[in-house]
C-alpha positions, 0 to 999 in steps of 0.5 A: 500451447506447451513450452518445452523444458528450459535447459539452463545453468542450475536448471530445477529439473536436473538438481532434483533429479541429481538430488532425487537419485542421491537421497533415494536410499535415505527416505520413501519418495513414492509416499512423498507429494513433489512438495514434500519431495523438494523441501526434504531434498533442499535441506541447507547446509548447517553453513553456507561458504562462499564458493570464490574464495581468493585474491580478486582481480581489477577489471579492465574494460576487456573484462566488461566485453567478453560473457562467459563463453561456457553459456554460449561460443556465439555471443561475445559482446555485451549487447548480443548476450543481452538480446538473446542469451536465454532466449533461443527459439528452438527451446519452444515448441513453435520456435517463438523469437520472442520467449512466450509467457507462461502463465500456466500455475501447474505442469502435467506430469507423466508419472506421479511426482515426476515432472518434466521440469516443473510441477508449480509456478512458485517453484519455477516458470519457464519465463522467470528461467529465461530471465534467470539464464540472461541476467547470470550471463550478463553479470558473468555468473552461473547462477540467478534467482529473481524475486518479487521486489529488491528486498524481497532478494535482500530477505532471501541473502539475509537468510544466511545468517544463523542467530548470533551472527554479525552482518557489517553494512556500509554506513550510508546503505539504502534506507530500506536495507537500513531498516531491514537489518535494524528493524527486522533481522536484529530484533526478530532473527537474532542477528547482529548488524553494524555500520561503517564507512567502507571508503576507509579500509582501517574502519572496516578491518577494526569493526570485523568480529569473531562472529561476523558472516556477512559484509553488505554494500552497494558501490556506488552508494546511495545517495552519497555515491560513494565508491568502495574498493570492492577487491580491497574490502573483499580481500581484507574480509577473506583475510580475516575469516574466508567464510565471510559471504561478500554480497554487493548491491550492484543497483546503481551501476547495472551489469553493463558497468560494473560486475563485482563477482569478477571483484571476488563479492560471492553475491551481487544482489540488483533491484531489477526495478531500477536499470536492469529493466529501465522501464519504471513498470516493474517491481522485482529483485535477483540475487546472482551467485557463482557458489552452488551452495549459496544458489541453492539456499535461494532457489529453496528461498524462492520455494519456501518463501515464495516471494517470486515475480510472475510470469509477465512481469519476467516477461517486461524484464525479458524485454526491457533487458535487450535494450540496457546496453544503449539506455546506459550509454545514454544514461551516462552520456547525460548524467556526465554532461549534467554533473558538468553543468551542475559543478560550475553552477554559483548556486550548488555547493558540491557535485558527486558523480564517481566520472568527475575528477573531483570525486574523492574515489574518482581513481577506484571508480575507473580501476574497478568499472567502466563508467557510470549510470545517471545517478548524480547528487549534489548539495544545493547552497541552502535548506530545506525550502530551497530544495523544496523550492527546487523540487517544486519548480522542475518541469521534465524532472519528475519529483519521485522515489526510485530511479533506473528508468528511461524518465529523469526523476529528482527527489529530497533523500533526506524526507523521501527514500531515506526518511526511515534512517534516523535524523542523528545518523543522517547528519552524520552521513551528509544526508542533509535537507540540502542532498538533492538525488538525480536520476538522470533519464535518457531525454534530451540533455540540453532540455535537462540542463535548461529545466536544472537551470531555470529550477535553481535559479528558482530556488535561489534568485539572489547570489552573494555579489562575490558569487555573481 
């Protein structure tokens, strides 16, 4: 069965059509195949501009309510955005509740080199444009591009810079993107990266260059969860060059909590394995944008490159997407309760969960967001074979990598998600053999708290007298 075209923000058809009628006087598209076509049409500009550029706002928790009333005048809240934004049934041609999936690789066209909407699945699938219309609403966006793995989005944002530009990163960024600048971009693209606490706004006004073109950070980070002021550093970044392209890595809060365009970033980049989907069954990335020209380098990205999701794994995300807003309620209702636990417990050194009052950026976490996920760390009062003890020991915590599902999950950050960073900057962060990296699932939080319990106390069976 045929679906019908998707009409969505940004929609293929109507920007080849737009750009087909503007260069017809400059080139013989009837001698062109509709490949040859769409890579002569999607010439980049010699520099990509932020779009935004300005003096971004806080948000208060009404920003977090409302979705952008130009995609729909009928879903206002959050919930309802993400259960049927891009998912209208009258847009299939059996009016199907449930967006179908296509996986059909190539489209019939009436005309040679005409269309409907897509001549091939790498250039667009109406399943992957559904996605692309909901995620952009929930982030209050005009557009989104989704790509086959978080790095894979990275690749495609990174793809900006020219050689010889600077991108500044924070200092405890994710590990894979450490490893993506350092090992790729710098000594193969000619690009030129550095590193810098972002939480210290004068450390990063002075590691601005002449040729800086990117400043990249997540907020919360991982795994120190700290919290940069995204409305401070955007605006000391535009202040100092305005052609700066802020991108923000939102994977630890998720739309529901934090939406850093609205903070004036130009581009949020999400691991869409993580909360987004919530189901630890799917690998993929998005790059969401309000700047045409930016949008436009990632959908030629998403042809040129072709490093796109397939149509069903678009289809669990469809799907796992209508239920984020309760997951992260619940996510959040046990993380706190967790983080509570954890900070009144003889045997952990330090919490950092951006909710407690004791965390050094607790104040900026509640100006710019309106809770937190389940991502909680914490320093366990010991080494290496007391966290491995720990680890060893947990029972409905699960020992494993990544993080964003319904399922708890602990890992060792140190020799697990960031054993690629080197050792001398791990020390230097606080990524010690001590950091113990929780995502807090969505069970019951009493059983949690038990297996914690009985794990550290495990790990560590003796207290000091004084701390007994």
């Amino acid at each position: 069965m045929r679906a019908r075209s998707v009409l969505s923000i940004g929609n293929y058809a109507s920007l080849m059509k737009y750009r087909l009628l503007r260069n017809e006087s400059t080139f013989v598209t009837s001698k062109l195949t509709s490949a040859e076509k769409r890579m002569r049409q999607l010439r980049l500009p010699e520099r990509i501009k932020p779009s935004n550029v300005g003096s971004p706002q806080s948000q208060s928790s009404a920003d977090f309510i409302l979705i952008r009333q130009n995609m729909t005048d009928h879903f206002t809240h959050f919930g309802t955005a993400a259960i049927h934004v891009g998912q209208e049934p009258e847009q299939w041609d059996m009016n199907q509740v449930v967006p179908p999936i296509s996986l059909s690789t190539t489209y019939k066209q009436d005309r040679p080199g005409e269309p409907k909407a897509h001549d091939y699945s790498r250039a667009g699938n109406p399943t992957r444009d559904v996605l692309q219309k909901n995620i952009a609403a929930l982030e209050d966006a005009e557009y989104c591009r989704v790509f086959a793995s978080g790095l894979a989005a990275s690749m495609a944002i990174a793809n900006m810079l020219k050689v010889g530009d600077h991108v500044l990163c924070s200092d405890d960024v994710y590990g894979g993107t450490q490893r993506f600048f350092r090992r790729v971009s710098v000594p193969q693209h000619g690009v030129v990266a550095s590193f810098v606490d972002l939480t210290n706004l004068e450390a990063f006004e002075a590691a601005l260059q002449k040729n800086t073109r990117m400043v990249w950070f997540e907020s919360p980070s991982n795994p120190l969860l700290k919290v940069v002021d995204v409305a401070a550093v955007v605006a000391a970044a535009k202040k100092f060059n305005s052609e700066i392209i802020v991108v923000v890595d939102n994977t630890f809060m998720s739309p529901y909590f934090q939406r850093p365009l609205s903070l004036g970033a130009d581009v949020v980049l999400h691991s869409i394995t993580k909360y987004i989907n919530g189901h630890s069954d799917v690998v993929m990335g998005a790059a969401i944008t309000n700047s045409k020209a930016i949008d436009e380098h990632l959908l030629f990205m998403q042809l040129a490159v072709g490093a796109i999701p397939s149509a069903f794994d678009c289809f669990l995300v469809n799907r796992g997407i209508k239920t984020m807003h309760l997951r992260m309620r619940a996510h959040m209702e046990n993380a706190t309760q967790v983080a509570r636990f954890l900070e009144s417990n003889p045997r952990v050194e330090t919490v950092l969960y951006p909710e407690l009052e004791s965390h050094p950026q607790h104040k900026i976490h509640k100006k710019q967001a309106k809770g937190m996920s389940g991502m909680v760390s914490f320093y366990l009062k010991g080494g290496l074979e007391e966290s491995r003890e720990f680890l060893s020991n947990l029972k409905i915590f699960t020992l494993a990598e990544s993080l964003g599902g319904y399922e708890s999950l602990a890992e060792l950050p140190a020799v697990m998600t960031h054993a690629s960073v080197p050792l001398e900057d791990r020390i230097k962060l606080g990524i010690t053999d001590s950091l113990i990296r929780l995502s807090v699932g969505i069970e019951d939080v009493d059983d949690l708290i038990q297996d914690l319990d009985q794990a550290l106390k495990k790990a560590i069976p003796k207290l000091p007298k004084e701390l007994m």
